[in-house]
C-alpha positions, 0 to 999 in steps of 0.5 A: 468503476467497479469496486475491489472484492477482498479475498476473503481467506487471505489477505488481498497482495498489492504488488509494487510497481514503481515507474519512477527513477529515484525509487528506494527499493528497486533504484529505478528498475522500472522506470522504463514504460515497457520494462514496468509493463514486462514487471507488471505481467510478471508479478501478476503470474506470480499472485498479484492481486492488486498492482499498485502504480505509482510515478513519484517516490515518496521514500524519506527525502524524496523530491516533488514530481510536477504533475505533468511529469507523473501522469506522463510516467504512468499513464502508458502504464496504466493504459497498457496493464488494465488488460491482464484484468487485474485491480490498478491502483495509482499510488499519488498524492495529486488529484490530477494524476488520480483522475487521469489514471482512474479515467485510463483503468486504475480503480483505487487511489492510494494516497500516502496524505490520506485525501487531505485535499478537497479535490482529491475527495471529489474525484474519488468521491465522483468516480467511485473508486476505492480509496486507501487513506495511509497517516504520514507525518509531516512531508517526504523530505522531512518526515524522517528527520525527529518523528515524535509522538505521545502514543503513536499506536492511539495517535495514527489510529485517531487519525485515520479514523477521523480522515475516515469518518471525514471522507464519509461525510463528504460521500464516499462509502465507507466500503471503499474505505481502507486505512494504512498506518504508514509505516516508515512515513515519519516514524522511528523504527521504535515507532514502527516496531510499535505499530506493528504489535498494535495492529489489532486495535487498528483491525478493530476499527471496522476498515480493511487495513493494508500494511506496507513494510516491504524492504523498509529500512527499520528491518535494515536497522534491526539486522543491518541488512541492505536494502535488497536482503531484506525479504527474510524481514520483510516475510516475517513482519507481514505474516504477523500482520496478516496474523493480525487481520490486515486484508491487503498487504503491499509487496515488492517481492510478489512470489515470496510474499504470496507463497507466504500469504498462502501457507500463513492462510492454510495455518490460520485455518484450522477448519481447512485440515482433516479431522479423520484420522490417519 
């Protein structure tokens, strides 16, 4: 199992793919095996550097999927996309469904519980696999209900830090270790807005950080615009976060969202402009 290489200029883009029926955003357009892999060809000419697989909707309210059912949703997926020579990553909060799709091609585990379970820990730690460790309050059918925190800038990044730290000990490298502040799992949109400004203090603790806000219904709330309109929302939240220093940034909307990674690249680097003049 090979590491992930992060672009060093840019942020790394994790395009979404939901192959799930209940799925917030796309409200189970990929559900279908051969339609996922059509997607999944798709985002992958249009800049995906990472596809990120996942059989169970975590959105706020969202019901269990037994583990039996999620592997027989994506690992025909998995199996089939791992030819286009792209990074998989299998979005799952069960170790069974993260080994199996790690032994069919995936190399990442992104899990929204941050490896809490010990065996989740083995098998990452056995297969060498990078890990993302995302903090989210409480469980998917609840978290949203009264999200309440002293700090939560402070309280996600102890957190994280110390799942990081904890995962360490147990023998997984601290290369293979990303961190996600889980935006829109169990916070309010204040929560969010809050998160958001105070990305440099997560930057800072030493690990690649990915954000994930494609579509999420704080950007709703701020401009009362439905699910499917929100990439004007969605684009500017992850610029300020790539302007932050985020290193990966998961999306729905890969063209639009890697259009914007590249020219927010070009800008941020001044030294990439002529200095002769004209």
């Amino acid at each position: 199992m090979t590491l992930v290489d992060l672009p060093e200029t840019r942020p790394a883009l994790m395009a979404i793919l939901n192959v799930t029926p209940d799925s917030f955003s796309e409200k189970g357009l990929n559900f279908n095996q051969s339609i996922a892999i059509d997607a999944a060809k798709r985002m992958a000419d249009e800049g995906a550097d990472i596809l990120d697989v996942g059989g169970e909707s975590t959105r706020p309210g969202a019901n269990f999927v037994p583990v039996e059912e999620e592997i027989r949703r994506i690992v025909p997926v998995v199996e089939a996309i791992q030819k286009l020579g792209i990074p998989i990553s299998v979005d799952t909060r069960k170790w069974q469904v993260a080994k199996t799709a790690l032994e069919h091609g995936a190399c990442i585990v992104n899990d929204v519980t941050a490896l809490v379970d010990p065996e989740m820990v083995s098998v990452c730690e056995t297969t060498a696999c990078t890990v993302c460790l995302m903090h989210m309050k409480g469980e998917p059918q609840t978290m949203q209900l009264t999200p309440e925190y002293t700090d939560v800038v402070t309280e996600v990044e102890s957190f994280l830090i110390q799942r990081a730290l904890s995962v360490e000990k147990q023998g997984i490298h601290k290369s293979r270790i990303w961190l996600d502040p889980g935006i829109g799992f169990g916070k309010s949109g204040q929560h969010n807005y809050l998160l958001l400004n105070g990305l440099p203090h997560l930057v800072h603790a030493g690990y690649p950080v990915l954000i994930g806000v494609s579509r999420k219904s704080f950007i709703g709330v701020l401009t009362g615009a439905s699910v499917e309109d929100r990439l004007p929302g969605t684009l500017a939240a992850q610029i300020l976060a790539q302007q932050a220093g985020v290193r990966i940034i998961r999306s729905h909307d890969v063209k639009e969202a890697r259009q914007a990674i590249d020219v927010a690249a070009t800008i941020l680097r001044p030294s990439l402009f002529s200095t002769h003049p004209s």
